[in-house]
N, C-alpha and C positions, 0 to 999 in steps of 0.2 A: 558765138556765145560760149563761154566757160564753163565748167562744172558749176552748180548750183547757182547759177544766175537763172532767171524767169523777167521776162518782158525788159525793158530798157534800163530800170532802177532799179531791181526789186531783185533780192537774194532769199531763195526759202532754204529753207533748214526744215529736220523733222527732230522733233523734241523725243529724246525718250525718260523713262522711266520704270524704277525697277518692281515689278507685282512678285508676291507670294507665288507660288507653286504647290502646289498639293495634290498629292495623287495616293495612291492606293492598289495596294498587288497585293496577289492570293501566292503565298507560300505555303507550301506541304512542310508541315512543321514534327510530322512523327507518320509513324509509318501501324496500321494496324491491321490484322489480319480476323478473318468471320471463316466461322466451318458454320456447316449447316449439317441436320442430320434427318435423315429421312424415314419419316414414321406413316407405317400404312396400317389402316386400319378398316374395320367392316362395319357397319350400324345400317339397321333398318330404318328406313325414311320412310314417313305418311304423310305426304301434303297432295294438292288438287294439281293435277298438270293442265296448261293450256296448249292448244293445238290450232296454227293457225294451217291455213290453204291461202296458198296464190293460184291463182287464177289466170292465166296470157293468151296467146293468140300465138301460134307456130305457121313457118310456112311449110305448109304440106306438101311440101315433094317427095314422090316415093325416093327411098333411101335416104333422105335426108332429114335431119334430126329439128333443120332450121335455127333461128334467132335463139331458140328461149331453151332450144336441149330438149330433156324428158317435159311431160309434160305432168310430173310429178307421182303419189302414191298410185300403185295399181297399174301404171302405162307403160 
């Protein structure tokens, strides 16, 4: 059998046709430069602070601090 022949009689072809194209790119179009300037300042704050505790479970082997580390304030 030939190039582009299929079954006993039968010649396929593949059709083409031309489609748009459209796309889309990020060009750097200008170049611009940022200063920052660094302002320290003091002010007195009054608001309610929250204070949580976690709570875990360590494994207690002497010298060993275990899973969880300290087992937080005071210890």
């Amino acid at each position: 059998m030939g190039a582009g022949r299929t079954g006993a009689h039968g010649r396929s072809c593949t059709p083409s046709a031309e489609r748009p194209v459209v796309r889309k790119e990020t060009v750097g179009v200008e170049r611009v430069r940022l200063e920052t300037d660094k302002v320290t300042e003091e002010r007195e704050v009054s608001e309610d602070v929250r204070k949580e505790e976690i709570q875990y479970d360590t494994d207690e082997r002497p010298g060993k601090e275990g899973r969880g580390g300290k087992r937080g304030p005071g210890h």
